[in-house]
N, C-alpha and C positions, 0 to 999 in steps of 0.2 A: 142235413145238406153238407159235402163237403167242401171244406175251403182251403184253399192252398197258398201258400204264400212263396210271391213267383221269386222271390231271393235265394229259396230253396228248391223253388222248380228247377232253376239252372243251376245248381250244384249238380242236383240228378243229371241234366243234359251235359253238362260237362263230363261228368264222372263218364258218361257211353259213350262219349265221342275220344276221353282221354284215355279211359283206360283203367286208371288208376288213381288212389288218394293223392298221394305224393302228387302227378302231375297236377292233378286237381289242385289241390294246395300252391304251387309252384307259380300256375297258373294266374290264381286268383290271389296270389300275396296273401294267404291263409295260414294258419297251422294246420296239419293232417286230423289233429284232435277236434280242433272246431269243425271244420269237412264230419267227419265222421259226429260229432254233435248235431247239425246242424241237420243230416239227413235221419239219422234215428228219429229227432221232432216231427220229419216229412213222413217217415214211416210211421207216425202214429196218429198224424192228422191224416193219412191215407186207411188206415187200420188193414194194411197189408204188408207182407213182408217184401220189402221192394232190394234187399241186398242178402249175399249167400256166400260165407267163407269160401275161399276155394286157393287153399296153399295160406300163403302168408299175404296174401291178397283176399278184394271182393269181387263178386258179381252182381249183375242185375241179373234178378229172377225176373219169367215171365211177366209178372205185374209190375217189374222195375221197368221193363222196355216200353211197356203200354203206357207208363206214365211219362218216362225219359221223351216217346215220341207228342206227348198232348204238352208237356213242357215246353217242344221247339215251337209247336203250333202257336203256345200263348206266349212266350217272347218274340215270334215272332209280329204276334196283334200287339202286344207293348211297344216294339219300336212304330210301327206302323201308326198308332198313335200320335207319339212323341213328335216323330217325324211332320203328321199335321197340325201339330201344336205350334212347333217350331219354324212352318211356312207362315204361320202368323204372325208370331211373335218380332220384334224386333232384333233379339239376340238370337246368336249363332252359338251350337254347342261346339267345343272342340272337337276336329275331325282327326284320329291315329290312324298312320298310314302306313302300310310294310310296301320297300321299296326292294328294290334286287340293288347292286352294286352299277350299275351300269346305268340304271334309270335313276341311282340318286346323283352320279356324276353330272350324266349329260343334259337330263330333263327338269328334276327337282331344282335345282338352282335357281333357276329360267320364269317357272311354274310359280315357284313361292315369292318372286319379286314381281309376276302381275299380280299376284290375291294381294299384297303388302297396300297395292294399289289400287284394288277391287271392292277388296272388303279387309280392311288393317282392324278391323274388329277380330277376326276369325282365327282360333288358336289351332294351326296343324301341328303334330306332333310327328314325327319320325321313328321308324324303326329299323333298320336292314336286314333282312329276309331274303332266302333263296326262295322262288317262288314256290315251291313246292307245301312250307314252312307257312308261306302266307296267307296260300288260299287256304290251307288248312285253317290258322288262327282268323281267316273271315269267317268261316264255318262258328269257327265256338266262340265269336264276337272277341277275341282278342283286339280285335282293329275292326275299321269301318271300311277301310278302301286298299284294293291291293295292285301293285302294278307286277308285273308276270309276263313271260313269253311264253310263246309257241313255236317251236322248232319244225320246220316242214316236215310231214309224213310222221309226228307226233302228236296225237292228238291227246289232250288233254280234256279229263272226264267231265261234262258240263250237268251242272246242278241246278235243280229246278230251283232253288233257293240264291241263286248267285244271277248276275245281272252284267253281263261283259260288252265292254264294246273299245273294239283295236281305236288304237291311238296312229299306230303308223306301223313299216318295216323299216326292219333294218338288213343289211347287206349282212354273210358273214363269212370268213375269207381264213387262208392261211396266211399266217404270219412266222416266219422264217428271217435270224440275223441277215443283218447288213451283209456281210460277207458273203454267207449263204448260197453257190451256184444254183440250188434248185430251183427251177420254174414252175413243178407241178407238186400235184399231191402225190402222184405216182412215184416219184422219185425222191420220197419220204421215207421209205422202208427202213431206213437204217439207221436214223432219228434217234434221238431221247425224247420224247413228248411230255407236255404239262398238260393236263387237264383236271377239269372239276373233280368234285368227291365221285363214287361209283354212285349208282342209283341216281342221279340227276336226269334231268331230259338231255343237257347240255352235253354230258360225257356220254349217254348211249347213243348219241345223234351224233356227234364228233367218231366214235370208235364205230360205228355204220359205214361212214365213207370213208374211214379206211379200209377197213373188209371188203365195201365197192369197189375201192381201186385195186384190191388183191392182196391184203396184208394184214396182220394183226399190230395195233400198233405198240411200241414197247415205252406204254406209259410209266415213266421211271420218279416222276413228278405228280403228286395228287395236292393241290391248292385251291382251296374256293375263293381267293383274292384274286381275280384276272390281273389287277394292275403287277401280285409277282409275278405272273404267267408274262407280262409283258416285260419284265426287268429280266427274268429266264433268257427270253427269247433274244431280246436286244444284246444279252450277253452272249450269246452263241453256244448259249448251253442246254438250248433245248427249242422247239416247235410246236407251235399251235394252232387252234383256228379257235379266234377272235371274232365279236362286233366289231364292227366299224362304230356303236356308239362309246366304246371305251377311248375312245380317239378324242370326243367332240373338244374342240377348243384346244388344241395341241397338235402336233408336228408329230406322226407316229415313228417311233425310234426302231423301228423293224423293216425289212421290205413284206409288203401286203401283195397275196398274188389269189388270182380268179379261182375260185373250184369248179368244179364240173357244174354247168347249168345255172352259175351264179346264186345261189338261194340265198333265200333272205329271211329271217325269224319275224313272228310277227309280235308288237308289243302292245300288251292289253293293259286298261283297268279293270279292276270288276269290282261289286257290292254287293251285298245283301238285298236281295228286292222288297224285304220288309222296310228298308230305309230310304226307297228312291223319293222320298217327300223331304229328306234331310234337306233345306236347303245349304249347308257345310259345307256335305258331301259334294251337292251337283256343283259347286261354286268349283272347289277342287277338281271336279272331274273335268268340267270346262278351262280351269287353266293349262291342266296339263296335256287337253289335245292343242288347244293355244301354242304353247311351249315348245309339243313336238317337231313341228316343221324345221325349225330354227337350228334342231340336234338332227335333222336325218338330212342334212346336204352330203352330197357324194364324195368319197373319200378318192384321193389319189390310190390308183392301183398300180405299183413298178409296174416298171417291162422286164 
């Protein structure tokens, strides 16, 4: 009868979702040597060969994916366990949380002074994550809970294993210096722009509506820090389009002006569905629709 031991089942599942030793290692605060020890043992309590040189890298061989996949299946009944272990129990495990920049300014604050309140047993941890970064790291249990947006007419790919539900919208607008004559996004053309890294949702959704309005835009500024995007902008040395929750709790140093149709991104959490008995997690997931209201009051828009 085989037996497997699931410390090593998730090395495998890690290894197909990461890629690579190294990440694997990087991941799990490992040496590349133990990763690669630690699956050789798997490989021989499996008595197959479940990896396959390929360059100066491995792969999984067809009996590494059929195992990598029965892997996710029983970490996933291992959390699912725990999870009702821990609706029993008195203690709360610590819940790791990857937040975007914008949801840890506006919302996390807010959030972690009701749980203080709620449940001052309960250890949240923190991480800053572009969502893209996050959901991923929920996939291969880096963290437990991820806060993420959705950008209209972007839809992001939903997982049978993942568990979303929107906290709120937010508005999202051009932001153009004080000085600034322009009123529209049409009359941007001729701009310096800041925007995200490329491949984000953020920056192919921002360079969308400028090609809508008829232009390519001349992104001369690449930041994944919005608050430089906003010191750019306030300086008069470049344009963008902003949240309105990068604002919460402050006086915006820029004039904010309507885009076409007004849109609004939408802000989620999501989780693992093997953990929705965490009671941790739902404590957190309940603060922070709590929280949201408080951060999505409506921003003043110049004229």
């Amino acid at each position: 009868m085989l037996m497997f031991e699931l410390r090593r089942l998730r090395l495998l599942h890690e290894l197909a979702l990461r890629g690579t030793l190294a990440a694997v290692a990087e991941a799990l605060s490992y040496s590349p040597s133990t990763i690669s020890q630690q699956l050789a043992l798997l490989e021989k309590e499996a008595g197959v060969t479940l990896l396959e040189p390929e360059g100066r890298r491995v792969r999984l061989t067809e009996h590494g994916r059929i195992l990598a996949a029965h892997a996710a299946r029983a970490l996933d009944l291992d959390e699912r366990a725990r999870g009702e272990l821990e609706s029993l129990h008195p203690g709360l495990a610590p819940v790791r949380v990857a937040v975007m920049q914008t949801a840890a300014l506006a919302i996390v604050p807010t959030a972690l002074a009701l749980l203080a309140a709620r449940a001052p047993q309960l250890r949240v941890e923190l991480v800053e994550m572009p969502p893209e970064l996050g959901l991923f790291e929920l996939t291969a249990r880096g963290v437990d809970l991820v806060i993420a947006e959705q950008y209209p007419g972007h839809t992001r790919a939903h997982s049978d294993g993942l568990d979303r539900e929107t906290l709120g919208i937010d508005p999202i607008r051009i932001a153009v210096g004080p000085a600034d004559p322009a009123r529209a996004l049409d009359e941007l053309r001729e701009r310096p722009w800041v925007m995200e890294p490329a491949g984000t949702a953020a920056r192919l959704w921002a360079v969308q509506q400028c090609r809508a309005a008829g232009y390519e835009p001349d992104v001369r500024y690449e930041l994944a820090d919005l608050s430089a995007h906003a010191r750019l902008v306030a300086a008069g040395q470049a344009v963008a389009v902003l949240p309105d929750l990068l604002w919460e709790g402050t006086r915006p140093p820029v004039t904010l002006l309507d885009l076409p149709g007004r849109p609004t991104r939408e802000i989620f959490s999501a989780q693992r569905t093997a953990s929705q008995a965490r009671a941790g997690i739902l404590e957190v997931r309940r603060a922070l629709r709590d929280a949201f209201p408080a951060a999505s009051e409506p921003r003043p828009v110049s004229p």
